[in-house]
Structure formats: C-alpha cells, structure tokens
VOMAR-37308 format. One record per residue (C-alpha): x, y, z; residue number from 0. Coordinates in pm, 1 decimal, always signed. Each point is the difference from the previous one (the first is absolute). Layout:
# residues N
<site><xx>X</xx><yy>Y</yy><zz>Z</zz><num>NUM</num></site>
...
END
This chain:
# residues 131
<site><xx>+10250.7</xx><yy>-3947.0</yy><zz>-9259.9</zz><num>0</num></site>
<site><xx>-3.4</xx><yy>+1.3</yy><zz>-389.4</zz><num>1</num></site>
<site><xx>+272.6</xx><yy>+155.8</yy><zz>-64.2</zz><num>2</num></site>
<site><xx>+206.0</xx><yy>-344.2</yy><zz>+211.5</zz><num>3</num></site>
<site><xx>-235.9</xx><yy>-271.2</yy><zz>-192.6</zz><num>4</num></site>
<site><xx>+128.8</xx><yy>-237.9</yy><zz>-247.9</zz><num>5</num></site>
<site><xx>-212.0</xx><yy>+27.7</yy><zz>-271.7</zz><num>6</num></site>
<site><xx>-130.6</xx><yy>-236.3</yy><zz>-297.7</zz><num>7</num></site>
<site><xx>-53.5</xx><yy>+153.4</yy><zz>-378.6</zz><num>8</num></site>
<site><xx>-289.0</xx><yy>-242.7</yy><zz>-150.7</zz><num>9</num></site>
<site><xx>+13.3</xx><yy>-45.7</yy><zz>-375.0</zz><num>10</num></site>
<site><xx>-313.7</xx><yy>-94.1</yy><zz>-212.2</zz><num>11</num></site>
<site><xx>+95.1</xx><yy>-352.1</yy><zz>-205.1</zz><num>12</num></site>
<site><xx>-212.6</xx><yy>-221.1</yy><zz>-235.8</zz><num>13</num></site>
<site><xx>+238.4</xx><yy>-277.3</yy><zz>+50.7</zz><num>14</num></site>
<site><xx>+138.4</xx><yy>-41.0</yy><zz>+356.6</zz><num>15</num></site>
<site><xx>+225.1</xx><yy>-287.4</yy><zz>-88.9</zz><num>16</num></site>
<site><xx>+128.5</xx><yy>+165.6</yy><zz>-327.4</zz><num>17</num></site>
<site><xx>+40.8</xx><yy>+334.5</yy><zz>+189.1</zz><num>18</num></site>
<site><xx>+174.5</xx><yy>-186.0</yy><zz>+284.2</zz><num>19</num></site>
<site><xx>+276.6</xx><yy>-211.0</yy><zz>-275.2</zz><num>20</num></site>
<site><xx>+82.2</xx><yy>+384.8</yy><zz>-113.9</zz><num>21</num></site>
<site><xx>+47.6</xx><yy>+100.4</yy><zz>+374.8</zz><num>22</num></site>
<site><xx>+203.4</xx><yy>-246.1</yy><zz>+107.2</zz><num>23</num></site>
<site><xx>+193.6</xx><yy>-93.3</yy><zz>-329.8</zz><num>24</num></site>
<site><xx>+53.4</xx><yy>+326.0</yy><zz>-200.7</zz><num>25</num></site>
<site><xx>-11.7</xx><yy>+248.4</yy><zz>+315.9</zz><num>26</num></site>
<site><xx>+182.7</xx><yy>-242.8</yy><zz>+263.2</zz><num>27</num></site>
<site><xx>-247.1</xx><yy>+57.0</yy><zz>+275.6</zz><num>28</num></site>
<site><xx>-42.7</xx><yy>-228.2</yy><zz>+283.3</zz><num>29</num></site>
<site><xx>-382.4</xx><yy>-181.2</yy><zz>+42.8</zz><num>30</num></site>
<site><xx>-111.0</xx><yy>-13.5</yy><zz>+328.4</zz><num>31</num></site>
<site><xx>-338.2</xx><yy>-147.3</yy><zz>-65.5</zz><num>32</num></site>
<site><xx>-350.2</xx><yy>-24.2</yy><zz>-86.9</zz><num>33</num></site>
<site><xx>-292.6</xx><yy>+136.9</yy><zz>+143.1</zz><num>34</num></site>
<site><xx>-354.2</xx><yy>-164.6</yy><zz>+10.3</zz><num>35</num></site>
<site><xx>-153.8</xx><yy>+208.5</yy><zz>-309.7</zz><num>36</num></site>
<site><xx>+313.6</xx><yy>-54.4</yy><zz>-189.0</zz><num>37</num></site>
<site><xx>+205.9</xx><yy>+297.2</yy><zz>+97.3</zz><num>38</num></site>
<site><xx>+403.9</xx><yy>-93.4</yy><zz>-107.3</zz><num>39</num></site>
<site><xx>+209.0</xx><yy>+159.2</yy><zz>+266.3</zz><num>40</num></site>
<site><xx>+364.2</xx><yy>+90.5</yy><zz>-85.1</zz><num>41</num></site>
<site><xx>+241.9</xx><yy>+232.3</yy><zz>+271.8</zz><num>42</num></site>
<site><xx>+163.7</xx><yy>+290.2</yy><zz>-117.2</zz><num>43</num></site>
<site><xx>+237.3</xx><yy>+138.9</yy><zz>+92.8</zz><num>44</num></site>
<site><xx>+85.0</xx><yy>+223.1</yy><zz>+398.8</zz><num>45</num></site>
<site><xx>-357.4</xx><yy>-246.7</yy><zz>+153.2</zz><num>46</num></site>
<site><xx>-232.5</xx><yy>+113.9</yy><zz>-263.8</zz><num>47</num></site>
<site><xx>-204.2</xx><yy>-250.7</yy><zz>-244.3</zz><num>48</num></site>
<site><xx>-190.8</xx><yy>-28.9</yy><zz>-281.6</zz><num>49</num></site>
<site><xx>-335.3</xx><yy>-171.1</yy><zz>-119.5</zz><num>50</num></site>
<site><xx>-118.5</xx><yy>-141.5</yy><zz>-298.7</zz><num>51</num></site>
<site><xx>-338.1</xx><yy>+49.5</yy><zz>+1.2</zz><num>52</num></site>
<site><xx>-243.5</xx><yy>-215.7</yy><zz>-225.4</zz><num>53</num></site>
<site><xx>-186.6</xx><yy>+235.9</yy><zz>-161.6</zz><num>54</num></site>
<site><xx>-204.9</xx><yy>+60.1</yy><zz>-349.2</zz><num>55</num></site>
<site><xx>+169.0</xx><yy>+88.3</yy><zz>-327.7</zz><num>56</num></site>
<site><xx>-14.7</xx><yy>+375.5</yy><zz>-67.7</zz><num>57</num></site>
<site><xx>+104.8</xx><yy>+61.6</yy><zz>+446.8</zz><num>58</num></site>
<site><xx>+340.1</xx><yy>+119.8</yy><zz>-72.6</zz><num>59</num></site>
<site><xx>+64.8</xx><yy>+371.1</yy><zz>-97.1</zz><num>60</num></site>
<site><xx>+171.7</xx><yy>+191.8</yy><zz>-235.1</zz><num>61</num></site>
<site><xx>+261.6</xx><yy>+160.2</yy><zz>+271.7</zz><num>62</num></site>
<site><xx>+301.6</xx><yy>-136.4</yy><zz>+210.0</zz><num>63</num></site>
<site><xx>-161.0</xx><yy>-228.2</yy><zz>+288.2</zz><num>64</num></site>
<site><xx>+304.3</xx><yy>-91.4</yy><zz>+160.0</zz><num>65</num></site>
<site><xx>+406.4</xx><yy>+167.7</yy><zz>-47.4</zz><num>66</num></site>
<site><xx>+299.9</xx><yy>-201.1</yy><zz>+183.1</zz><num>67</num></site>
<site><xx>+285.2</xx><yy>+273.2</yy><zz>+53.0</zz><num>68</num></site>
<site><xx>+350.6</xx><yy>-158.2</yy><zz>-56.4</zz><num>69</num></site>
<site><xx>+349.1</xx><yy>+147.8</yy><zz>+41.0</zz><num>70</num></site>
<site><xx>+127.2</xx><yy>-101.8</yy><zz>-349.1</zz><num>71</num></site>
<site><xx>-287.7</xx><yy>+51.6</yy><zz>-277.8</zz><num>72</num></site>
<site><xx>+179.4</xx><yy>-115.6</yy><zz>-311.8</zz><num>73</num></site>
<site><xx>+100.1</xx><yy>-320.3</yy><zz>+172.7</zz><num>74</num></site>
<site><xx>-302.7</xx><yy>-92.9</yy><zz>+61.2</zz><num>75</num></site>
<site><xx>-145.4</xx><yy>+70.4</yy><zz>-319.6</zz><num>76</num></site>
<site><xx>+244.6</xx><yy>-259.1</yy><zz>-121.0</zz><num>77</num></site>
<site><xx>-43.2</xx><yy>-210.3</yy><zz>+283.1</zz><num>78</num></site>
<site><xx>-397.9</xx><yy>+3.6</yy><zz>-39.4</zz><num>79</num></site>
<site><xx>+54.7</xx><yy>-52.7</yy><zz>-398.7</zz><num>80</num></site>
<site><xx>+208.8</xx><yy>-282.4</yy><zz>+39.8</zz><num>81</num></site>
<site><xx>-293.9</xx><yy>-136.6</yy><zz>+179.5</zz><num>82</num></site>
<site><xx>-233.8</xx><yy>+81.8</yy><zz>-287.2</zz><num>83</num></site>
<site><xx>-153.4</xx><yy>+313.2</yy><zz>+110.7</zz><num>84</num></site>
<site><xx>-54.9</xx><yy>+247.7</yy><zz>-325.8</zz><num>85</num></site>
<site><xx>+4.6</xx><yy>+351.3</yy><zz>+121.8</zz><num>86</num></site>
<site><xx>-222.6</xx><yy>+257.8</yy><zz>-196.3</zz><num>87</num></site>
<site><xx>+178.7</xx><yy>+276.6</yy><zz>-198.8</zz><num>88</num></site>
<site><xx>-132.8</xx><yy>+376.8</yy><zz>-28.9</zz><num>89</num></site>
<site><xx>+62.7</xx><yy>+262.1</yy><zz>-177.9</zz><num>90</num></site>
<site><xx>-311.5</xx><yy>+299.4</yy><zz>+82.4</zz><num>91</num></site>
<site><xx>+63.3</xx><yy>+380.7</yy><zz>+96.1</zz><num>92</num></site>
<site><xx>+36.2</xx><yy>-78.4</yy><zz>+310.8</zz><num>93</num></site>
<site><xx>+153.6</xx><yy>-306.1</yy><zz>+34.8</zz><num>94</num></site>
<site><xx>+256.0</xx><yy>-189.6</yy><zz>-187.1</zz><num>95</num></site>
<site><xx>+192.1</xx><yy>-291.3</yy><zz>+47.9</zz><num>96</num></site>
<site><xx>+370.7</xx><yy>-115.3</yy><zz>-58.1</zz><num>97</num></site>
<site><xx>+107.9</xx><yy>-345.9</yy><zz>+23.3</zz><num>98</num></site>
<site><xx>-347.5</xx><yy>-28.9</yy><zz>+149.5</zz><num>99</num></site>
<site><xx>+101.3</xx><yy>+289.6</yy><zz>+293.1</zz><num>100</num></site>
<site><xx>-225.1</xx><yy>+326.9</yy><zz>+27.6</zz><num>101</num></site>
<site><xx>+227.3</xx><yy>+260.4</yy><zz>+215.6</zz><num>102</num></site>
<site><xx>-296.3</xx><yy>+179.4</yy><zz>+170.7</zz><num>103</num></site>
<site><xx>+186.1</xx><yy>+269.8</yy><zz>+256.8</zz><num>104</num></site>
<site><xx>+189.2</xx><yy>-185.6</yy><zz>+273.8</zz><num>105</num></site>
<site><xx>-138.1</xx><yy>-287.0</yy><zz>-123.2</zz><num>106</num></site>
<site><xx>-16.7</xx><yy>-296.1</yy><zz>-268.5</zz><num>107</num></site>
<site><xx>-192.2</xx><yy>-284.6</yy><zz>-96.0</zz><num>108</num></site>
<site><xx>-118.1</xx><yy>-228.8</yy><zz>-214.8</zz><num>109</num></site>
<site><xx>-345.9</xx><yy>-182.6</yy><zz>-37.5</zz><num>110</num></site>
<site><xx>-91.0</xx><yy>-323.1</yy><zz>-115.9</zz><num>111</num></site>
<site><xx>-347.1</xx><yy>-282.6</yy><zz>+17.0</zz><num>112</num></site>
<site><xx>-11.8</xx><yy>-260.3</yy><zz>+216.1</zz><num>113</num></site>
<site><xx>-219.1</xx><yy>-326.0</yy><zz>-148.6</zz><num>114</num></site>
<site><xx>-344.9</xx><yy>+178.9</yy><zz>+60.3</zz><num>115</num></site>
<site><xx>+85.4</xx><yy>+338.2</yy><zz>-101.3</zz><num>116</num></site>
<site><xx>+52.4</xx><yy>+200.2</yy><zz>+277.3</zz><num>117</num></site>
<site><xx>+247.4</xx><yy>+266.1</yy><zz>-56.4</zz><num>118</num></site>
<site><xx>+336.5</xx><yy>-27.1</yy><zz>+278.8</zz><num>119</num></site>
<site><xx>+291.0</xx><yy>+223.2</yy><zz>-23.8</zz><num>120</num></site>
<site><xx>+387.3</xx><yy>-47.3</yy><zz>+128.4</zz><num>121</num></site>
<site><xx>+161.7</xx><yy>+345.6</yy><zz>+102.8</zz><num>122</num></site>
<site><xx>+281.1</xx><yy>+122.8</yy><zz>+120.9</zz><num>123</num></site>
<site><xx>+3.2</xx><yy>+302.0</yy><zz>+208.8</zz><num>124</num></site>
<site><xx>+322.5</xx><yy>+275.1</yy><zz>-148.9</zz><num>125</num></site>
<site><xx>+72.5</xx><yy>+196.4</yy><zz>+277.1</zz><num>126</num></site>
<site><xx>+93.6</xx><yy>-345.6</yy><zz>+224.1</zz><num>127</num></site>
<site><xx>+213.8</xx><yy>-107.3</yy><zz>-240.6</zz><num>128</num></site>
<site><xx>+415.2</xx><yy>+141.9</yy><zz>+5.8</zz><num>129</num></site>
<site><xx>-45.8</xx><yy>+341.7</yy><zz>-118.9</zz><num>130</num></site>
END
C-alpha cells in the first residue's frame, strides 16, 4: 500500500556535484549513493530519501519542492545559518517574516535556496509544541 511506502522527493539540479556539496555540507544530510544517470541519493529522515536529479537549467519551480518539519524552528534557522544557508525574508499581505519566521496558523516556517534554486522550507508545527 501507498500510504506504508517510503518515498523519494526528486529535485531538478544543473550541477549534481555542486547540489550534492550543499546537501551534505550546509544541510547535514547523509549520501547514500549514485545512480547510473547521475542521480545523488541522500536519506532523510523516518526511511525516506531524496534525489538529485541532473536536469536542465530553468527545471526547478517557483514553489516549495521539499519542507523538513523540526521540533525547534529558530534553532535550526541558526543551526542551518551557521552552516551558510541564507533564508529569504518577506514582507507581502499575506505573508511576512520575522527573524526569517512566517507564523501561518498552527504553523511556521521559513524558506530558503539550495545551490540550484529550488525553493525548501524548515517548519515547525505550533500546536505540538508546549502550549
């Protein structure tokens, strides 16, 4: 069944190797491999993994492709800035940040770029945390 499969997210990148230095060295994730057509393999966290994907310039979107939830969202900010990730700042009608944070309902986030452009997010669900 779906709903019991470990699942992959597959990212569009110009530059597998660059995209994979930002993976493992400013994100902390784990390689696991290659694949034949160039595919860079990292595990995520609870079984699941992600794929870097050689792909054209121009292949990644304008939206969030991929969101890790965390229990403490300012730390890792800081954690993730430390590393020399730049989070993007907003300030629209419908979304502002602080300190990089949007409060969106029960929960917030913050976005930022990996090395090829694609747009990832860090939130924190509210409503887990003490209340």
């Amino acid at each position: 069944m779906l709903t019991a499969a470990k699942t992959t997210t597959m990212l569009p990148v110009t530059d597998p190797e660059r995209a994979g230095r930002f993976y493992a060295d400013q994100l902390g994730l784990k390689a696991v491999g290659v694949q034949p057509d160039g595919t860079r393999v990292f595990e995520l966290g609870r079984g699941d993994g992600l794929g870097l994907m050689p792909a054209e310039a121009g292949a990644q979107t304008a939206h969030t492709v991929l969101t890790f939830e965390v229990d403490d969202l300012e730390s890792e900010v800081a954690d993730l800035e430390r590393r020399g990730v730049r989070f993007e700042d907003y300030d629209l009608p419908d979304l502002r940040t602080v300190n990089h944070i949007a409060a969106m309902g029960d929960e917030r986030a913050a976005w930022f770029h990996d090395s090829e452009g694609n747009v990832l997010c860090v939130h924190e669900v509210v409503t887990a945390r003490r209340r």
